[in-house]
MIMARNU-176425 format. One line per field, with one value per residue: residue in one letter; residue number from 1; x, y, z of N, C-alpha, C, CB in turn. Coordinates in nm, 2 decimals. Atoms other than C-alpha are relative to their C-alpha. Last residue first. Glycine has a CB too. Layout:
! residues N
res (a  ...)
n (NUM  ...)
npx (X  ...)
npy (Y  ...)
npz (Z  ...)
capx (X  ...)
capy (Y  ...)
capz (Z  ...)
cpx (X  ...)
cpy (Y  ...)
cpz (Z  ...)
cbpx (X  ...)
cbpy (Y  ...)
cbpz (Z  ...)
! end
This chain:
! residues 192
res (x  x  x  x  x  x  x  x  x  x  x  x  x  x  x  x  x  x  x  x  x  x  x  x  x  x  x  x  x  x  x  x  x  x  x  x  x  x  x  x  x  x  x  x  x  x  x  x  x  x  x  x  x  x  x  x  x  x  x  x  x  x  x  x  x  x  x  x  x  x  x  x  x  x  x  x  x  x  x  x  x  x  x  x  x  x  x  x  x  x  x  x  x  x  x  x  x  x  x  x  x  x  x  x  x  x  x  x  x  x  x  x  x  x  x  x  x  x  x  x  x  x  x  x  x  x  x  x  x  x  x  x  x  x  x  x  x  x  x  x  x  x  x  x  x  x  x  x  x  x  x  x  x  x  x  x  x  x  x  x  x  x  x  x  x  x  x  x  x  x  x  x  x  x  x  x  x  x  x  x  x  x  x  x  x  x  x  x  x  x  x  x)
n (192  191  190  189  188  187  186  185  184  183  182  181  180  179  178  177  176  175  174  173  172  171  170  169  168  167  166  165  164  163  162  161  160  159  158  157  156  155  154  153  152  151  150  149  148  147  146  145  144  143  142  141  140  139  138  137  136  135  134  133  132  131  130  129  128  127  126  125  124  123  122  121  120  119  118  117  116  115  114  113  112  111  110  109  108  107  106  105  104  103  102  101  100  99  98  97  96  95  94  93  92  91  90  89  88  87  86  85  84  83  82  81  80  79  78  77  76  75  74  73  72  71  70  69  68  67  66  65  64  63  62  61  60  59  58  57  56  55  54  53  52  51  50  49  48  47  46  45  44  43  42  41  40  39  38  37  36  35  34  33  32  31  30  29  28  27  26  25  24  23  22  21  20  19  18  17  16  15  14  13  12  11  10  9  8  7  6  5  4  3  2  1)
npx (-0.20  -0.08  -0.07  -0.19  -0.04  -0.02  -0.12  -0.09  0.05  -0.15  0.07  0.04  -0.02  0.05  0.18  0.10  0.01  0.03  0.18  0.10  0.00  0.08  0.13  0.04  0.10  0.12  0.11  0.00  -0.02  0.10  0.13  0.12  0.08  0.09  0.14  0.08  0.13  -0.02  -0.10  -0.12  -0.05  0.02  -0.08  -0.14  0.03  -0.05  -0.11  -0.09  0.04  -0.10  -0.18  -0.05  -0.13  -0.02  -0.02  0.11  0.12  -0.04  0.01  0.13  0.03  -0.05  0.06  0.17  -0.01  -0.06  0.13  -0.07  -0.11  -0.03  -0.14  0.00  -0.11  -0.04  -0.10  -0.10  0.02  -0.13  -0.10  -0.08  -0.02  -0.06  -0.13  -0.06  0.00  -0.03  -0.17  0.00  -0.07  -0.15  -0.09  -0.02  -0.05  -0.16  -0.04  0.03  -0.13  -0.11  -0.03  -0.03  0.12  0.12  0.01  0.00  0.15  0.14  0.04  0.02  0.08  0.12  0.01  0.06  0.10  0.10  0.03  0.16  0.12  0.06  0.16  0.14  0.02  0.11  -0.11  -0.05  -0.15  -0.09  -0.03  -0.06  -0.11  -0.11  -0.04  -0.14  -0.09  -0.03  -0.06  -0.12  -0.15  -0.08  -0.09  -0.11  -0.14  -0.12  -0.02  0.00  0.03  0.11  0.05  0.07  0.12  0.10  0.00  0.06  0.17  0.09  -0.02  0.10  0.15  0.00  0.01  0.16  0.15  0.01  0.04  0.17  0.02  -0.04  0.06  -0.03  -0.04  -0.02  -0.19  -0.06  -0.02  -0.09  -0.12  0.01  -0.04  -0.19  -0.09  -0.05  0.00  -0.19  -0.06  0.04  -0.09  -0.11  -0.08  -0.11  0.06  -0.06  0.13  -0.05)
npy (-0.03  0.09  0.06  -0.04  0.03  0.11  -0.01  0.02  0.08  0.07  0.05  -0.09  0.15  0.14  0.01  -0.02  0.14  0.10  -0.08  0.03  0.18  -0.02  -0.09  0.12  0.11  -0.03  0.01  0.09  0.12  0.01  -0.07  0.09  0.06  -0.07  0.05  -0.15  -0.05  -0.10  -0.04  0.04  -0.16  -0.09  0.02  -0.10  -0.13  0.02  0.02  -0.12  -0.07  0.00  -0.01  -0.11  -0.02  -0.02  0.18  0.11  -0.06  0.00  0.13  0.05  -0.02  0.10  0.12  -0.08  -0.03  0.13  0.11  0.06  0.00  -0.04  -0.01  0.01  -0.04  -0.17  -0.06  -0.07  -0.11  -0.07  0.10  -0.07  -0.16  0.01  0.03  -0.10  -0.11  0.06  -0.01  -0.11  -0.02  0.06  -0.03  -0.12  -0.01  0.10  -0.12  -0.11  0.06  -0.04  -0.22  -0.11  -0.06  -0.07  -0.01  0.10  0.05  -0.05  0.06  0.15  0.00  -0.04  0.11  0.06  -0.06  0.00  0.13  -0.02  -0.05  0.03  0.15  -0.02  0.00  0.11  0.09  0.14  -0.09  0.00  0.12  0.09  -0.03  0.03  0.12  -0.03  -0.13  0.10  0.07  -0.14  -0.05  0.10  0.03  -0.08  0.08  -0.02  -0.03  -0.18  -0.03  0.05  -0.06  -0.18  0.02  0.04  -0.13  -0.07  0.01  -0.05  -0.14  -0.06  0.03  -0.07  -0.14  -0.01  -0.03  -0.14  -0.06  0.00  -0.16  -0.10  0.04  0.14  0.00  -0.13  0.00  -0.11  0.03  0.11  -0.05  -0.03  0.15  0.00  -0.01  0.02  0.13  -0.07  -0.13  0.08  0.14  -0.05  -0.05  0.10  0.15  0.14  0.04  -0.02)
npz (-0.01  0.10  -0.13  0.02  0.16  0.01  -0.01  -0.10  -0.06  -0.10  -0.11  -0.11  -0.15  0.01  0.08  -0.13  -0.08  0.12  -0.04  -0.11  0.03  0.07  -0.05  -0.09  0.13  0.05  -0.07  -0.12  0.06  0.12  -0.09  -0.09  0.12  0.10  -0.11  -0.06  0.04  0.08  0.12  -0.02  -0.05  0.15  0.13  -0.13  -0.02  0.15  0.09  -0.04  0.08  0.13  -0.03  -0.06  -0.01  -0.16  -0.11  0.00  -0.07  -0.14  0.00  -0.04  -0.14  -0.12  0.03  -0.04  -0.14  -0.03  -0.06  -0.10  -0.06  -0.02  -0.01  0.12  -0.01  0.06  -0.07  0.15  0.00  -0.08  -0.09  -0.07  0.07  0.13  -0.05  -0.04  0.12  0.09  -0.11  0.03  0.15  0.02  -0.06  0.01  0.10  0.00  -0.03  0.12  0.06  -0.09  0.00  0.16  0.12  -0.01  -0.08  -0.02  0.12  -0.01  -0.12  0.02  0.05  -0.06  -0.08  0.12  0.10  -0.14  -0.04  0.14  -0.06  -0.14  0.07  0.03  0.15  -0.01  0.09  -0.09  -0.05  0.12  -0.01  -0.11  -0.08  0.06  -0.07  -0.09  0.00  0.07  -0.09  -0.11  0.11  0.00  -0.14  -0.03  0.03  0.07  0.12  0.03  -0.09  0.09  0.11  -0.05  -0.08  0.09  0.06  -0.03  -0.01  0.18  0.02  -0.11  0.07  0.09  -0.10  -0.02  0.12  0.08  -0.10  -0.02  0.03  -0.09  -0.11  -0.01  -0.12  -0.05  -0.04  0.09  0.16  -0.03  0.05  0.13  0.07  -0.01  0.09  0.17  -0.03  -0.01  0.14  0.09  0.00  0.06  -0.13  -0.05  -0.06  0.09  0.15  0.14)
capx (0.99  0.63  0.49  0.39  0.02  -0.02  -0.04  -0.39  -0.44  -0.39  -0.65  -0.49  -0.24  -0.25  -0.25  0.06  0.26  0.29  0.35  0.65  0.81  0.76  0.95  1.21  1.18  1.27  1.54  1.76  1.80  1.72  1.82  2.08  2.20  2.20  2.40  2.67  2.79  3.20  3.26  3.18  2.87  2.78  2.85  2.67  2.39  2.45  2.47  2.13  1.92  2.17  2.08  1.69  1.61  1.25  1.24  1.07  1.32  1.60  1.43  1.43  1.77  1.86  1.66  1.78  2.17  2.10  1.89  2.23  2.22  1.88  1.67  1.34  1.26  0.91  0.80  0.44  0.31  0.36  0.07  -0.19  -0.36  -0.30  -0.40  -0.70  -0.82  -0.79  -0.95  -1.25  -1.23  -1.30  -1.56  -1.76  -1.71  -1.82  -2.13  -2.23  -2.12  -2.36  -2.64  -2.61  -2.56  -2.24  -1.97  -1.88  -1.92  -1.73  -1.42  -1.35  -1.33  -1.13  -0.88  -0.86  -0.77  -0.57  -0.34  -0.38  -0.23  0.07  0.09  0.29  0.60  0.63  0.99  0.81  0.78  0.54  0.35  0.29  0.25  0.03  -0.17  -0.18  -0.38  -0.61  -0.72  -0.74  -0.92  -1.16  -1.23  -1.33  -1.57  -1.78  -2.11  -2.09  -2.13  -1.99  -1.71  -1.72  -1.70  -1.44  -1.22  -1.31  -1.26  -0.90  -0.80  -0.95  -0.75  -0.44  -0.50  -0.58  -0.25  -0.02  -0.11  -0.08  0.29  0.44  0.22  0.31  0.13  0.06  0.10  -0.27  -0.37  -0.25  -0.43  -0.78  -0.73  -0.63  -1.00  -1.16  -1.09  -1.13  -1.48  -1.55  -1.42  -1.66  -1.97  -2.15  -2.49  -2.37  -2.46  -2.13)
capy (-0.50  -0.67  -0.46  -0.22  -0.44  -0.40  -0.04  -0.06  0.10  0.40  0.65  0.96  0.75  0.90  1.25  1.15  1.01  1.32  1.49  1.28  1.34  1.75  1.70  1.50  1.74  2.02  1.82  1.75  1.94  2.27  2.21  2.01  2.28  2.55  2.35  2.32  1.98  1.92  1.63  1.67  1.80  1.48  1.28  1.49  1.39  1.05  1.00  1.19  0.92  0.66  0.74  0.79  0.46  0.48  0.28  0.57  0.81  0.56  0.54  0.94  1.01  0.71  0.95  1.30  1.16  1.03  1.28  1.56  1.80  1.70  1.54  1.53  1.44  1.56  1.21  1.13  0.88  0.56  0.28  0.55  0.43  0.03  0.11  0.28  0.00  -0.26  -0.03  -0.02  -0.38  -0.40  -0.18  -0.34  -0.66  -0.58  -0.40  -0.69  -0.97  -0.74  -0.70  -1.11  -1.26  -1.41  -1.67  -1.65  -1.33  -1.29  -1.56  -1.42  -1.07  -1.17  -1.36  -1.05  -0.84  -1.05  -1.09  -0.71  -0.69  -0.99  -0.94  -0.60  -0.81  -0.75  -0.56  -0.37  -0.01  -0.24  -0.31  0.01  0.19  -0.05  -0.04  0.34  0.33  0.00  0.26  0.58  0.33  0.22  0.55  0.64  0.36  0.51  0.42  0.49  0.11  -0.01  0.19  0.07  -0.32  -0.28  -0.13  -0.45  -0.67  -0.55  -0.56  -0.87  -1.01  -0.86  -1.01  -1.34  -1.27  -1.21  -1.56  -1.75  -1.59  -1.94  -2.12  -1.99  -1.69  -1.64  -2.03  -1.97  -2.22  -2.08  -1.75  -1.97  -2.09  -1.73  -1.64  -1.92  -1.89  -1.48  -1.56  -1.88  -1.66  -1.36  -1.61  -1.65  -1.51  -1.16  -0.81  -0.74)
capz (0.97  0.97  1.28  1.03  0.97  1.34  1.37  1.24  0.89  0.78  0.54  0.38  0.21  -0.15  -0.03  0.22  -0.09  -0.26  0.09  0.09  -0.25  -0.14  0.11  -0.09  -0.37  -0.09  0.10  -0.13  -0.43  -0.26  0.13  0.02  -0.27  0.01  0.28  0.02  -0.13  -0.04  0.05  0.43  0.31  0.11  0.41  0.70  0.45  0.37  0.76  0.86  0.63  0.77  1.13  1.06  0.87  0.90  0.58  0.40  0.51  0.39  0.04  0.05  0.17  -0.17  -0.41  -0.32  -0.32  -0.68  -0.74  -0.65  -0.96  -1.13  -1.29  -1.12  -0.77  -0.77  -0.85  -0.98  -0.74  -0.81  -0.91  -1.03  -1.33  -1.22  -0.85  -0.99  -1.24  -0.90  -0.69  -0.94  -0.96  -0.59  -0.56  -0.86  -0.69  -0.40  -0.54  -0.71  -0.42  -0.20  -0.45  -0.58  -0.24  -0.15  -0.22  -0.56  -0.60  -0.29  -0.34  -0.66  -0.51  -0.26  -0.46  -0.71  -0.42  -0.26  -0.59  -0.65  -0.26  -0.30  -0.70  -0.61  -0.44  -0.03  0.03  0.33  0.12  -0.15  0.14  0.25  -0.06  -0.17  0.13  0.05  -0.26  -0.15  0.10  -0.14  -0.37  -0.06  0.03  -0.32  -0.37  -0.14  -0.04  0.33  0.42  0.07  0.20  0.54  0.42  0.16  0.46  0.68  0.41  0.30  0.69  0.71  0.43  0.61  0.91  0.71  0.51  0.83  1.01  0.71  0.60  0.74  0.48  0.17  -0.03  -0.39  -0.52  -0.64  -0.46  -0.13  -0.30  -0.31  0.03  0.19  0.05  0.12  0.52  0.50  0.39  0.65  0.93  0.84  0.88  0.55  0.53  0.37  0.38  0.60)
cpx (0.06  0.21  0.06  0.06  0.17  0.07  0.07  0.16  0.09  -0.11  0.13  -0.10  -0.09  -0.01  -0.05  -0.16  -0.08  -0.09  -0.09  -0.13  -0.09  -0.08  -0.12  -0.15  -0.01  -0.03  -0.14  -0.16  -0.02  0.01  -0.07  -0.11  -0.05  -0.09  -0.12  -0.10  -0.03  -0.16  -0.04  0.09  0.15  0.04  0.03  0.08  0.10  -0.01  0.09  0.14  0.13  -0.04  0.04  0.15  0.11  0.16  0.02  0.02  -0.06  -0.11  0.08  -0.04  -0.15  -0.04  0.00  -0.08  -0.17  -0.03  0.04  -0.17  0.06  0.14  0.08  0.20  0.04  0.18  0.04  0.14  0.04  -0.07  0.08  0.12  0.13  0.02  0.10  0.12  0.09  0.04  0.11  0.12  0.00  0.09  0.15  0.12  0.04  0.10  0.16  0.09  0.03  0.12  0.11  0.00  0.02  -0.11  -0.18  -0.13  -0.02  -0.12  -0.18  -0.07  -0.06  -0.14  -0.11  -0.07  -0.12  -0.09  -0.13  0.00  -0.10  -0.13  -0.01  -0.06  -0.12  -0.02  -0.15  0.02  0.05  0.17  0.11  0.04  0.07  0.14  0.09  0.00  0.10  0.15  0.10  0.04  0.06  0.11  0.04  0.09  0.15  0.07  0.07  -0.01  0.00  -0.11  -0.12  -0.01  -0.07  -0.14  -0.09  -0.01  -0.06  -0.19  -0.08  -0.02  -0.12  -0.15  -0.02  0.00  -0.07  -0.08  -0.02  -0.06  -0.17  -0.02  0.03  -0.05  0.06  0.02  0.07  0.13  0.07  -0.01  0.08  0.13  0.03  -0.04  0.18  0.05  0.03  0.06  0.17  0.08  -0.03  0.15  0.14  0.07  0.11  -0.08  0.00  -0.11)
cpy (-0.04  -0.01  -0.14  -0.06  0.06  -0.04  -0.11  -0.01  -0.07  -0.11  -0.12  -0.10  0.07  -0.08  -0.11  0.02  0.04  -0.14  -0.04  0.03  -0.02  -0.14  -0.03  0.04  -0.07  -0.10  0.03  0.00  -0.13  -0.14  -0.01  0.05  -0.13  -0.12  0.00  -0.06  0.08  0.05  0.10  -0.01  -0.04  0.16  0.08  -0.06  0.06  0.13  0.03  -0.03  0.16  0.10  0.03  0.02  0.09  -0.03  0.05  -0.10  -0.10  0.03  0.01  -0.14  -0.06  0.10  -0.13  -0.17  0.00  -0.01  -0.09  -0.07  -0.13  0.00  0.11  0.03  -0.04  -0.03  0.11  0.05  0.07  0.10  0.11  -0.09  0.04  0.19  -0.01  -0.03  0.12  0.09  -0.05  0.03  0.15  0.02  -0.04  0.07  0.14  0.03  0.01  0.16  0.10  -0.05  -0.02  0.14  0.09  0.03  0.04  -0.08  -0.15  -0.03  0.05  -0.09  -0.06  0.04  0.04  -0.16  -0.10  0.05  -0.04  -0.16  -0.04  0.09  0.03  -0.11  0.11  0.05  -0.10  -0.09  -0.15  0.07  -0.03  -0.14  -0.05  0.05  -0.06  -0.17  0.03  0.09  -0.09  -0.14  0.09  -0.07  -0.18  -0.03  0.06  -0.03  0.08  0.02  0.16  0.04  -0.02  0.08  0.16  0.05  -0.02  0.18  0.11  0.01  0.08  0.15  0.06  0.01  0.07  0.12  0.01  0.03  0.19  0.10  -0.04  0.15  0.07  0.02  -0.16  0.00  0.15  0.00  0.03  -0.07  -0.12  0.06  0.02  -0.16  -0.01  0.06  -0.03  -0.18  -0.02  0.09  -0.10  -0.15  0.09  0.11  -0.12  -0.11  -0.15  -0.03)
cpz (0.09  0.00  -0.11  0.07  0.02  -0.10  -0.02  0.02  0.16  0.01  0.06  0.12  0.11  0.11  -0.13  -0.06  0.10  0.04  -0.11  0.01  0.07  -0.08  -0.07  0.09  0.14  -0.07  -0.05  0.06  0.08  -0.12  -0.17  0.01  0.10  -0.11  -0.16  0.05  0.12  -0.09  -0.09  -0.11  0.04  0.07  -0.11  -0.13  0.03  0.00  -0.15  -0.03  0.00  -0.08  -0.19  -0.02  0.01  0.06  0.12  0.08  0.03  0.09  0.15  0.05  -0.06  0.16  0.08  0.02  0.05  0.18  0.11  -0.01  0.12  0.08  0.01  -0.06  -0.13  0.04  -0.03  0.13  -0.03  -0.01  0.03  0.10  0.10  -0.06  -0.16  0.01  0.06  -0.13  -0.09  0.06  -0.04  -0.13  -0.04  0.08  -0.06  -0.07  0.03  0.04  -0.11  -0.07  0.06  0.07  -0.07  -0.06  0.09  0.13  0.01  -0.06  -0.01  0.07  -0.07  -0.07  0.10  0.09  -0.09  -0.02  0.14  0.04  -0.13  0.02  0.15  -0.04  -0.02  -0.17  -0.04  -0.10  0.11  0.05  -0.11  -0.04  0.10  0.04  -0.12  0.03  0.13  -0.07  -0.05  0.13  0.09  -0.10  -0.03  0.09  0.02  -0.03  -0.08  -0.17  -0.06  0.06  -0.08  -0.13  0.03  0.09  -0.14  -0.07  0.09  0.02  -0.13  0.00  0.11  -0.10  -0.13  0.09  0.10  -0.09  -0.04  0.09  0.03  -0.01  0.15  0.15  0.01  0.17  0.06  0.01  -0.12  -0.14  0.06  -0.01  -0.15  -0.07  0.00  -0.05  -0.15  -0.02  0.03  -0.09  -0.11  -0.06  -0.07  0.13  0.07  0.12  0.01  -0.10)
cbpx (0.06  -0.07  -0.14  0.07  -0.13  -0.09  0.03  -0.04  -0.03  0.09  -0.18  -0.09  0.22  0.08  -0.02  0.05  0.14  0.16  -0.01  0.03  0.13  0.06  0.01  0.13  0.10  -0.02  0.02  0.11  0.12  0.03  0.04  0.03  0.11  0.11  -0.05  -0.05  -0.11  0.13  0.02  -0.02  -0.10  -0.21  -0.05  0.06  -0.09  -0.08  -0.03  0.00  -0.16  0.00  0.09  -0.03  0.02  -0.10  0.16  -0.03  -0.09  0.10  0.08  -0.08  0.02  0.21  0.05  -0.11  0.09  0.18  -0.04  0.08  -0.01  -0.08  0.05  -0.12  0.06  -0.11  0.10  -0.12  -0.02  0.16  0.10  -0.11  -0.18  -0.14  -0.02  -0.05  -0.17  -0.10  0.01  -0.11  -0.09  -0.01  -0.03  -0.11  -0.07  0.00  -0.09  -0.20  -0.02  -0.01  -0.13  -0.16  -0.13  0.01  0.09  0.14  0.05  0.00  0.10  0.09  0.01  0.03  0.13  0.14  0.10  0.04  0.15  0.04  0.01  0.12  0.03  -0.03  -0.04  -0.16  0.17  -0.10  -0.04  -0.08  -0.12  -0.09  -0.03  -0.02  -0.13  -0.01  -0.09  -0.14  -0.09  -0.14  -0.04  -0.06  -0.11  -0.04  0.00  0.04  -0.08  0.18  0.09  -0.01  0.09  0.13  0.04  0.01  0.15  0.02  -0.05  0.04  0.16  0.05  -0.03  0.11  0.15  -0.08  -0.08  0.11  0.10  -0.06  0.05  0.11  0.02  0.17  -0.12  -0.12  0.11  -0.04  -0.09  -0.04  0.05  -0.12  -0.13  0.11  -0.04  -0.06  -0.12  0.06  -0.07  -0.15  -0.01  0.05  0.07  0.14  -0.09  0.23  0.05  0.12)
cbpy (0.15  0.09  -0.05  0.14  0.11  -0.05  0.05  -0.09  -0.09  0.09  -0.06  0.12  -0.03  -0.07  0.15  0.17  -0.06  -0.05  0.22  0.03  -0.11  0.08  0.15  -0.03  -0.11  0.11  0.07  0.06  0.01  0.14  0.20  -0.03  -0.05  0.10  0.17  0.13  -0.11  -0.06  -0.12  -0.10  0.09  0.00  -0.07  -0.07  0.03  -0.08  -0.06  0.02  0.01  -0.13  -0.21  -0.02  -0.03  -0.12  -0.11  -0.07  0.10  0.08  -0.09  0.02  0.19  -0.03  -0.04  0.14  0.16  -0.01  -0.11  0.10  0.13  0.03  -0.05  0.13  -0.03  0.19  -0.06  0.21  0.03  0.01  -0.14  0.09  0.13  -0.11  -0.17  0.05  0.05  -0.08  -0.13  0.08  -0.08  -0.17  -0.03  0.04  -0.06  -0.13  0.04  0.03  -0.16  -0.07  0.15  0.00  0.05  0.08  0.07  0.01  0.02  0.10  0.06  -0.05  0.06  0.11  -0.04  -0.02  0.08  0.06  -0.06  0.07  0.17  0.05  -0.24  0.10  -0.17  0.01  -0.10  -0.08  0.22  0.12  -0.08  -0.02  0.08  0.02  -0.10  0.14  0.12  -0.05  -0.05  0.21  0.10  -0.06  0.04  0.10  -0.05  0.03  0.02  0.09  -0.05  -0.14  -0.01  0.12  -0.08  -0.19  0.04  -0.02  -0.15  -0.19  0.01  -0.04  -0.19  -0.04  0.06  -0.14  -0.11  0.04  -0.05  -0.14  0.07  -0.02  -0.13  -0.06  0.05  0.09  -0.02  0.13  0.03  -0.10  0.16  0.09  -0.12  0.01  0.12  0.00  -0.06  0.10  0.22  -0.04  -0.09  0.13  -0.18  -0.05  -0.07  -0.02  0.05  -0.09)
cbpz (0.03  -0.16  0.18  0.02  -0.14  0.01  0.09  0.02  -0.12  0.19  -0.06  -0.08  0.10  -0.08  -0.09  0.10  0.07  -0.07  0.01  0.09  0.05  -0.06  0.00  0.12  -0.17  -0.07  0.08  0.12  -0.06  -0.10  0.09  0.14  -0.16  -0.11  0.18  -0.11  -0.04  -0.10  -0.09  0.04  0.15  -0.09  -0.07  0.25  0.07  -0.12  0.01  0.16  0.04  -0.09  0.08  0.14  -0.04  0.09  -0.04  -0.12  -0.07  0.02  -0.14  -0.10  0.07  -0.02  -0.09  -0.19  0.03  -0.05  -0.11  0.15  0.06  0.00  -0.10  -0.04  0.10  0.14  0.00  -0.12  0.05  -0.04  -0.08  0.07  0.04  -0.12  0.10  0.08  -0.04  -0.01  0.16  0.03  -0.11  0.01  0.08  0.01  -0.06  -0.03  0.11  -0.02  -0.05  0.16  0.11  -0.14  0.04  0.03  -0.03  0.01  -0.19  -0.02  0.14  0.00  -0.02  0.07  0.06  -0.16  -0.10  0.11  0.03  -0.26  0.06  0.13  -0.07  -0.09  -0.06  0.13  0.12  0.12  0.12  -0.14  -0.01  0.12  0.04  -0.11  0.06  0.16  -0.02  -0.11  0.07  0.12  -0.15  0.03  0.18  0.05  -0.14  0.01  -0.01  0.05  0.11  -0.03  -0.08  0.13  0.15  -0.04  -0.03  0.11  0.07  -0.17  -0.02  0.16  -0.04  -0.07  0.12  0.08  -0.13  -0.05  0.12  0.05  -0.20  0.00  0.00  -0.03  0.10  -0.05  -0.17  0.02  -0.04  0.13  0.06  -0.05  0.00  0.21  -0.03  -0.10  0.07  0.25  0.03  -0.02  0.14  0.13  0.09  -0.15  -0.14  0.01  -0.20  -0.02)
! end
């Protein structure tokens, strides 16, 4: 990583500094420093390829994800700001410099682009459009297919599912797919 300190030291101050901070508790230690690892090693290959891009498009879907597992937004800008505190701090001037920079550019983006513009606009059946999506997202198959066979049952046409329904939702999603174009281990969704 550029650096002189052991990883384990880094990831070490920075879950001390958010315990400080009253942003995590103690039974969530084992998930931050995965997480803070996660953040470092995607810092790490961008500064590595010299792109802050990829690690705004990463910082960009790990909100997504963490914001779709019930986890506050302070939890990643709080990790964030606690990593990049730590760094400068920490490391040598070009690596803590660049870092930084990175980080606070993530930071600036996450603020521009916190949601992603919704294509489910007002219309005939949001409500319905709004709750299959929040199901989708939660991988909550049954109920997504439930509210569905529902609403036809009382009386909504295939037609306006298919165009008030499904298409925004579709289209919701793929929204979301070109903010999330990089993943992280499978580990991190092993939260639910």
């Amino acid at each position: 990583m550029g650096v002189n300190v052991p990883r384990e030291s880094l990831v070490s101050a920075v879950y001390d500094d958010l315990k400080g901070k009253g942003l995590v508790s103690p039974e969530d230690r084992e998930l931050c420093i995965q997480d803070i690892n996660y953040h470092l090693d995607y810092l790490e290959e961008a500064i590595r390829n010299s792109s802050p891009e990829l690690f705004e498009d990463y910082v960009l879907w790990a909100d997504v994800l963490l914001r779709n597992l019930g986890l506050p937004e302070e939890c990643l800008r709080g990790s964030l700001k606690s990593m990049e505190e730590v760094i400068v701090e920490v490391l040598d001037d070009e690596f803590a410099s660049t870092a930084s920079s990175y980080i606070s550019g993530s930071l600036k983006k996450l603020e521009m682009e916190h949601k992603p513009p919704s294509y489910i606009r007002d219309q005939p059946l949001r409500d319905l459009a709004e709750k299959y999506l929040e199901l989708v997202l939660n991988t909550e198959a049954k109920k997504a297919r439930d509210i569905i066979i529902s609403s036809l049952k009382s009386g909504v046409t295939v037609e306006d599912i298919y165009l008030h329904v499904f298409e925004p939702v579709q289209h919701e999603l793929a929204g979301y797919g070109k903010q999330t174009r990089y993943r992280l281990p499978m580990n991190t969704m092993q939260r639910q």
